[in-house]
C-alpha positions as CSV (number, residue, x, y, z in Angstrom):
1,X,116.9,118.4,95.6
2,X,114.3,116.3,93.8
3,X,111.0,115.1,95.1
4,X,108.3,112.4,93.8
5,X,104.8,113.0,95.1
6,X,103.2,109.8,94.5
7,X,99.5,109.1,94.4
8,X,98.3,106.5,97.0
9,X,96.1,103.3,95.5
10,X,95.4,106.1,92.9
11,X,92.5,104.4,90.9
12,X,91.1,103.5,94.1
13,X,91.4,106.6,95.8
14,X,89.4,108.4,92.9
15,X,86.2,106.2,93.2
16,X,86.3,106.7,97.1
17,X,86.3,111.0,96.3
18,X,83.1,110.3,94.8
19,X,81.5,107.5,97.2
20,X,82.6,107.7,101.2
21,X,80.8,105.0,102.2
22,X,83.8,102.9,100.3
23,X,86.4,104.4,103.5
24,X,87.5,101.7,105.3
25,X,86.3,99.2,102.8
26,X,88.4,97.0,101.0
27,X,88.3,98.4,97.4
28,X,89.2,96.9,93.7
29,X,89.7,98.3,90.4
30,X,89.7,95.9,87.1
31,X,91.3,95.8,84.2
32,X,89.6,95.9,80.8
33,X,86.2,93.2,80.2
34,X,86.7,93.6,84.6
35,X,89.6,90.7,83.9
36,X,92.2,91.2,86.6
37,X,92.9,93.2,89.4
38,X,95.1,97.1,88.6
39,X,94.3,98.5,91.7
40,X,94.0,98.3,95.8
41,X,93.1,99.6,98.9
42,X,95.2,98.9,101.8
43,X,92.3,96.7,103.1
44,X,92.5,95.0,100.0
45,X,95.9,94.4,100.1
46,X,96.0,93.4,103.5
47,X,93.3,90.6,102.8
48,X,96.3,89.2,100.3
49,X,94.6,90.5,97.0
50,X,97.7,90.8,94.5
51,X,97.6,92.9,91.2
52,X,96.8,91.1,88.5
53,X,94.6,88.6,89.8
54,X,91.7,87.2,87.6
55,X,88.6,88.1,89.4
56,X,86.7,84.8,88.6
57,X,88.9,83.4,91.2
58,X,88.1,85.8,93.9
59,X,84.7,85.1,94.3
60,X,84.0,83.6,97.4
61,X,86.6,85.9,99.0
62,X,84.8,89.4,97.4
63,X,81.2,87.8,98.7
64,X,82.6,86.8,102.3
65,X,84.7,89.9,102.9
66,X,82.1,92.4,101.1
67,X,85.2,94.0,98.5
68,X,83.7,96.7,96.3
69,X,84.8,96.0,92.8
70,X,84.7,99.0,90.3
71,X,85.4,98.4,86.0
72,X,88.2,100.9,85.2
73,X,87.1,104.7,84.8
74,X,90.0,105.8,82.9
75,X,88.2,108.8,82.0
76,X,87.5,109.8,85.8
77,X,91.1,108.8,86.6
78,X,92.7,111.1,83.9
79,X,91.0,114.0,84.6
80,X,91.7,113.7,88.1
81,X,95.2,113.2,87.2
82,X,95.9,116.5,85.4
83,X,94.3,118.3,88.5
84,X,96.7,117.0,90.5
85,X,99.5,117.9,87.9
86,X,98.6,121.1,87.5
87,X,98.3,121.7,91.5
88,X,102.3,120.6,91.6
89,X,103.1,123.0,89.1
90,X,101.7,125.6,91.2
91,X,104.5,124.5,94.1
92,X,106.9,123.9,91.6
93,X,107.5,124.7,87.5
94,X,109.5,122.0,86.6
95,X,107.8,118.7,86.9
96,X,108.2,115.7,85.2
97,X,105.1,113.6,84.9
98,X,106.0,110.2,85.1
99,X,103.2,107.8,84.9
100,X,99.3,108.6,85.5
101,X,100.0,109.0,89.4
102,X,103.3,110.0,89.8
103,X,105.6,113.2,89.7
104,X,109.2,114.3,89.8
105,X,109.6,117.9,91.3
106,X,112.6,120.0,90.7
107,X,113.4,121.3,94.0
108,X,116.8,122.8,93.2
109,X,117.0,126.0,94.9
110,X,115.1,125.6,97.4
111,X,116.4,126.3,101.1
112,X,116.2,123.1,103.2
113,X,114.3,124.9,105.8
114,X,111.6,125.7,103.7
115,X,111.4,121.8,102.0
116,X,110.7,120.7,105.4
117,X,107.5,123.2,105.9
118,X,106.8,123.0,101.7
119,X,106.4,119.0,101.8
120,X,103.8,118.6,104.0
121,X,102.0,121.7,102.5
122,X,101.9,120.0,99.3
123,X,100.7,116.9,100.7
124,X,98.0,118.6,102.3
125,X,96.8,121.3,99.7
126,X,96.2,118.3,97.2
127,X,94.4,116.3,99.7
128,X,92.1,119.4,100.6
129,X,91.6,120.7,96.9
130,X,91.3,117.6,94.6
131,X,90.8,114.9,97.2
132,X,93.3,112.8,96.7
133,X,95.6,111.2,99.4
134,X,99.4,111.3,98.2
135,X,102.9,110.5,99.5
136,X,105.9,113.2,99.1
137,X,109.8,112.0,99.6
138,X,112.2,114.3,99.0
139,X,116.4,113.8,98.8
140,X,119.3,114.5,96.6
141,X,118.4,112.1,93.7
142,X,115.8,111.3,91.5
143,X,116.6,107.8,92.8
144,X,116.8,108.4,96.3
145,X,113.5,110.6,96.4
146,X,111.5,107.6,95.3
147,X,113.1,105.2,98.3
148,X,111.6,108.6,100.2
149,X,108.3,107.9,98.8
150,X,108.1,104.6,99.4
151,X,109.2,105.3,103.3
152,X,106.1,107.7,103.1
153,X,103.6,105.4,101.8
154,X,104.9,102.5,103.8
155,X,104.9,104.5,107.5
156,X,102.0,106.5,108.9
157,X,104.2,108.6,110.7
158,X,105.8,110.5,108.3
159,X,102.2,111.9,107.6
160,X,102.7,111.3,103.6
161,X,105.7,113.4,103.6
162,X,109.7,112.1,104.3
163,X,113.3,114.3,103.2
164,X,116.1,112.5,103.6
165,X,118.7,115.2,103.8
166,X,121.6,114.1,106.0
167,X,124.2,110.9,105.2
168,X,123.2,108.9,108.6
169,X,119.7,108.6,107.6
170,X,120.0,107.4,104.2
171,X,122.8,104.9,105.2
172,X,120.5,103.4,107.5
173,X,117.7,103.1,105.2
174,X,119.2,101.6,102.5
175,X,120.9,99.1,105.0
176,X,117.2,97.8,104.9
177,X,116.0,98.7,101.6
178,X,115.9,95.6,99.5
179,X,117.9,95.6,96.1
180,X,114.2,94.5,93.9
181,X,112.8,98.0,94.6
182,X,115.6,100.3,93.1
183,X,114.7,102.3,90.7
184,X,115.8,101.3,87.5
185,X,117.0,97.6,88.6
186,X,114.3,95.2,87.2
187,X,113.7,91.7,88.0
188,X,116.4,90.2,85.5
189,X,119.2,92.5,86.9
190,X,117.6,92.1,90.8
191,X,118.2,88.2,90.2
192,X,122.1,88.6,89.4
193,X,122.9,90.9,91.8
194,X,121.5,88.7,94.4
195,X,123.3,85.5,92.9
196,X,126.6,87.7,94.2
197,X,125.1,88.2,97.6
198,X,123.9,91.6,97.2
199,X,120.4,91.9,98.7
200,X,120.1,95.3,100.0
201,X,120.5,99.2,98.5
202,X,123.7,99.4,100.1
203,X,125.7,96.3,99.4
204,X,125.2,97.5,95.8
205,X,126.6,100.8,96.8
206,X,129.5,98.8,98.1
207,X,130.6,97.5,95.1
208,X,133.0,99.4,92.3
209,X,131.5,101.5,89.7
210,X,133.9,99.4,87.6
211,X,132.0,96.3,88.8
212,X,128.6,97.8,88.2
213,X,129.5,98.7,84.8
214,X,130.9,95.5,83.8
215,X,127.5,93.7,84.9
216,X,124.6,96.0,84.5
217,X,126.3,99.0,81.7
218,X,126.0,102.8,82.1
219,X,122.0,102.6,83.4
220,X,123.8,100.7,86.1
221,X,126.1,102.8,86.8
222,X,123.8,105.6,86.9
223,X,121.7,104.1,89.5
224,X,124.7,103.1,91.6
225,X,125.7,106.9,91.4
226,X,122.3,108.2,92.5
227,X,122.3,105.7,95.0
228,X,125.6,107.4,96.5
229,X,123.8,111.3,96.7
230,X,125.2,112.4,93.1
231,X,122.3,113.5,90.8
232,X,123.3,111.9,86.9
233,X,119.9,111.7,86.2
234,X,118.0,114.9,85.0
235,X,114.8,116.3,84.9
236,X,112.5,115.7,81.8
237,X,110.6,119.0,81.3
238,X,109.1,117.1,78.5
239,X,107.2,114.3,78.0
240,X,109.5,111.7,76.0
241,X,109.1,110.2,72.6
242,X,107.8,106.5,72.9
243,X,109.9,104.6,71.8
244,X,107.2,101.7,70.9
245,X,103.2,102.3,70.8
246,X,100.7,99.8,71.9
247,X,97.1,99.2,71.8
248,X,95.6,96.4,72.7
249,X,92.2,94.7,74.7
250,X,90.8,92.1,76.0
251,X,87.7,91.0,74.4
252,X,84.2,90.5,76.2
253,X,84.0,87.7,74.7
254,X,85.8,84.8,72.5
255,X,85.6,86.0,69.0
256,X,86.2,83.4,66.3
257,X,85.1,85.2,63.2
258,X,87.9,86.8,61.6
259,X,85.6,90.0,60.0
260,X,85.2,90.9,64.4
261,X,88.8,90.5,65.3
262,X,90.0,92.6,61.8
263,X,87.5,95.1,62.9
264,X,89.2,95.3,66.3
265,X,92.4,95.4,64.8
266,X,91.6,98.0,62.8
267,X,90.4,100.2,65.1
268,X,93.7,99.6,67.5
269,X,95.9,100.4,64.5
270,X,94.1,104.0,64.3
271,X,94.3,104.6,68.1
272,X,98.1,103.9,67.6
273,X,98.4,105.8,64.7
274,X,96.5,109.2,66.5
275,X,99.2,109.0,69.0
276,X,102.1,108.5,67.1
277,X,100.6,112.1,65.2
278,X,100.5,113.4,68.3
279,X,104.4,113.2,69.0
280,X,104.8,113.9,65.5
281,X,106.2,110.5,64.5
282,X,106.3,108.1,61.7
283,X,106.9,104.3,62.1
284,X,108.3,101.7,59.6
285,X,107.4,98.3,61.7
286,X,104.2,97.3,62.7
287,X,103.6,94.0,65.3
288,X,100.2,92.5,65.2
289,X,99.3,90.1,68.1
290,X,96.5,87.9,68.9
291,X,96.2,85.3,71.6
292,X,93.4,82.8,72.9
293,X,92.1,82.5,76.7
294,X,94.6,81.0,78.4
295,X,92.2,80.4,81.3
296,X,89.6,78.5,79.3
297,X,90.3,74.5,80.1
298,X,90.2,72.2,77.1
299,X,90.2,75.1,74.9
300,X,92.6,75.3,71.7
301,X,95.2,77.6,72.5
302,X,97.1,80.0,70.1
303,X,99.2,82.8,70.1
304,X,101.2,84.2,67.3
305,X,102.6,87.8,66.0
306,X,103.3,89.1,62.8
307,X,105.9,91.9,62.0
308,X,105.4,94.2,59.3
309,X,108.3,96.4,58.0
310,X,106.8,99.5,55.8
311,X,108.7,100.7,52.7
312,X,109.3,104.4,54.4
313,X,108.0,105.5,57.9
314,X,104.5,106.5,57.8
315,X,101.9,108.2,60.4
316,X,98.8,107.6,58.1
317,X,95.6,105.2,59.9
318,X,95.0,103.9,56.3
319,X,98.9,102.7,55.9
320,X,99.1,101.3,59.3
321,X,95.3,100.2,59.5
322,X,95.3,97.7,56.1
323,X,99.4,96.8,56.7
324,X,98.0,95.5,60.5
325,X,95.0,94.1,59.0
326,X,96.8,92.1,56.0
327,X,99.3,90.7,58.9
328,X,96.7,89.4,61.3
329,X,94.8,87.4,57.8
330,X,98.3,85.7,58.1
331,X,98.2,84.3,61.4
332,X,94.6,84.3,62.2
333,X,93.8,80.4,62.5
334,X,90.1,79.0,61.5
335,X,88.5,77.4,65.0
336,X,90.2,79.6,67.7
337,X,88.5,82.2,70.1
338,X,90.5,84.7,70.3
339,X,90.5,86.6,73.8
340,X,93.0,89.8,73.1
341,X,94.6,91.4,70.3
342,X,97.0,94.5,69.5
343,X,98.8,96.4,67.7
344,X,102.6,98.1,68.2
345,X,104.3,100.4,66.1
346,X,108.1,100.6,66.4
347,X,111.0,101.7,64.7
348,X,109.7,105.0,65.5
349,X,111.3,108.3,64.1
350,X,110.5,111.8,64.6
351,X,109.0,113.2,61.0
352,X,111.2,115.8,60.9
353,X,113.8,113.8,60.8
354,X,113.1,111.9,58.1
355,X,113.8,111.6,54.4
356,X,111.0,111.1,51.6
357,X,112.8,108.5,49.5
358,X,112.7,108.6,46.0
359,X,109.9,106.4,45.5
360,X,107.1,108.7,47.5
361,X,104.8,111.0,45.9
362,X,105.1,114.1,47.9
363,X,101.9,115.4,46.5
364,X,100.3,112.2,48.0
365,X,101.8,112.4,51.4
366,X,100.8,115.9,51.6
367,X,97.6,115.3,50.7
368,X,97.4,112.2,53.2
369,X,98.7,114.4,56.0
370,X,96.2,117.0,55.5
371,X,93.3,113.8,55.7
372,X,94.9,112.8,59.0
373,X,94.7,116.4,60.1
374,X,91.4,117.1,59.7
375,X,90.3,113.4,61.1
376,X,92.2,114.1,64.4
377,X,90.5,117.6,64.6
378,X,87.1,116.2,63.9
379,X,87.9,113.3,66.6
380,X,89.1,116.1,69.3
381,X,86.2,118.0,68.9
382,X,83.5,116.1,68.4
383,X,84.7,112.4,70.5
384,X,86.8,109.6,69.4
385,X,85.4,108.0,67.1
386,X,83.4,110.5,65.3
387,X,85.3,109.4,61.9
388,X,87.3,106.5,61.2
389,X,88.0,103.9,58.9
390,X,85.7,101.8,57.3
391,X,88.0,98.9,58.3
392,X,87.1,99.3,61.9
393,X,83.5,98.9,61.4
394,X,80.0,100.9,62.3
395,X,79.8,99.5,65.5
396,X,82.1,99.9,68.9
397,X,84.1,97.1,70.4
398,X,82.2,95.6,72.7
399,X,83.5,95.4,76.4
400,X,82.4,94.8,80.4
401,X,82.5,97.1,82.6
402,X,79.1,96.4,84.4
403,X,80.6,97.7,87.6
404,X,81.5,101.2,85.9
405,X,80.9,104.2,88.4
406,X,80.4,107.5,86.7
407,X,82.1,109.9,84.8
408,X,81.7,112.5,87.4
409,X,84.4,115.3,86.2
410,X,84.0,114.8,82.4
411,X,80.1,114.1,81.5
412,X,77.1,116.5,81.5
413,X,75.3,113.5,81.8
414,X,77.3,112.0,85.0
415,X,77.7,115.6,86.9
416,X,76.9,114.8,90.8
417,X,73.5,115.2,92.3
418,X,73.1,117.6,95.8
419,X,69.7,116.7,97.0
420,X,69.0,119.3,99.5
């Protein structure tokens, strides 16, 4: 058995531990420079508030229906993350963290007697020691676990918590559980299966595993598997290797000097670079970005990206910092405000297993390594941005977030007040 305990409005939910007067309310969380809307509250939703809308054109609705908007609080939301990841563990070892406010539990083992009195325990316990509201589904798949969740989150009944166990049930759930919300069967693949009259969970169970394969490949026929009660997709006791890295933001501001946006880009390209070190990675191809607002009317618009292939795979901020800044002098045009930047690494191998080739000086890429060692230490200890390049400049990119609530779990500064 497998379960996914899935946090509920998750950003949302964190600002409402720290303020109750925001129950009840309909709630907001924006993006980076408070663009667009990332998060909801159900009264939110239910006012027709979509993710991703712009919030300059929600201001007569946010002033007649009184919405609370808050500027992202990723250091609040993290925090309150790993307390909820290490409360699972405590119910279950092996758990796979798959985004910020979601987990996969292994469950294999476990009587189903004691599933149906462990669920609700879970969902309770986390609720009463961290504060946050989540949703539990439990079944024999990865896959089918998170249609559980979503039967959770979606009926107040099931108190949070929902096992489906026996063949009847799950039939008659995925008789109504439309084919855009499997797991695994984005919006491209969604689009065909639909163009042969397959609209729910289990018309696509219907069809042949031969069928599957020959339109959607082995992921496909994965799904369809897991779809049918057999488990073909594992646990990950480990947190993958990305595959691609990205850093990018929004500006607070159009920036048309090209010494601002270098300095941005600079500072991007080291972000990128500290995690790649931290999986232990080196990249050979680097992808600068930059884009103007494509909300500003009668405004010159530009986007354009540049790809940068290294001579050998590197994990070094000066490398990747002064490659990404020589590729955005190429396609940085004169007379544009820019609006958002970024930088991607990819072609991403792990170091050890790599090759020097015959051109590297291995006394200067030990020496290099034992620089980015000691930066990263300094950074950990003392706060990002403690060193860095002189690339990314003196001062801090600036951003909005003039409806930031406090740091409450991870400042000295922010700790909570008890007026008695």
């Amino acid at each position: 058995m497998f379960g996914l305990t899935d946090c509920n409005n998750f950003y949302v939910s964190c600002e409402r531990l720290f303020n109750p007067s925001l129950e009840g309310r309909p709630v907001v969380v924006l993006s980076n420079n408070d663009g667009c809307v990332i998060s909801r509250s159900n009264e939110a939703k239910a006012l027709g508030i979509g993710m991703g809308e712009p919030i300059f054109k929600m201001k007569e609705i946010v002033s007649r229906e009184r919405i609370a908007c808050f500027s992202a609080n990723f250091s609040l939301y993290g925090d309150l993350s790993a307390r909820v990841m290490d409360k699972l563990r405590s119910y279950s070892p092996g758990i796979e963290i798959y985004s910020i406010d979601e987990a996969f539990l292994d469950l294999s083992g476990v009587p189903e007697k004691e599933i149906k009195s462990l669920g609700p325990e879970i969902v309770r316990r986390i609720k009463k020691d961290i504060g946050i509201p989540v949703s539990l589904g439990v079944s024999h798949t990865k896959t089918l676990a998170k249609v559980s969740t979503r039967l959770s989150k979606k009926y107040p009944a099931t108190k949070g918590f929902c096992f489906m166990q026996k063949k009847e049930d799950i039939a008659r759930v995925l008789v109504k559980f439309p084919v855009d919300d499997i797991w695994g069967v984005g919006r491209a693949y969604s689009k065909m299966l639909k163009s042969y009259g397959i609209m729910t969970a289990m018309d696509f169970t219907k069809k042949s595993p031969e069928w599957v394969k020959s339109k959607m490949g082995v992921p496909g026929v994965k799904s369809w598997r897991e779809l049918n009660g057999e488990a073909c997709i594992r646990l990950e006791d480990r947190v993958l290797d990305k595959k691609q890295i990205c850093t990018s933001r929004s500006f607070s501001r159009d920036l048309y000097d090209f010494e601002e946006i270098c300095k941005a880009v600079a500072t991007f390209a080291a972000s990128s670079a500290e995690k790649l070190r931290q999986q232990r990675g080196g990249c050979k191809e680097i992808i600068v970005f930059i884009l103007t607002n494509p909300f500003k009317d009668n405004a010159k618009q530009h986007y354009q990206s540049a790809v940068v292939t290294l001579v050998s795979h590197s994990d070094s901020t000066f490398t990747i910092a002064g490659a990404a800044c020589n590729a955005l002098r190429d396609i940085f045009r004169q007379g544009h405000g820019y609006k958002k930047a970024g930088v991607i690494l990819s072609d991403i191998s792990r170091k050890s297993d790599l090759t020097m080739s015959l051109f590297e000086d291995p006394l200067q890429a030990e020496k290099e390594s034992s620089v980015m060692s000691v930066m990263d230490e300094i950074n950990s200890r003392y706060g990002r941005h403690s060193i860095y390049t002189a690339a990314a400049g003196v001062e801090r990119i600036q951003s909005n977030q003039n409806l930031l609530s406090k740091r409450y779990t991870t400042s000295w500064d922010d700790i909570i007040e008890v007026k008695v």
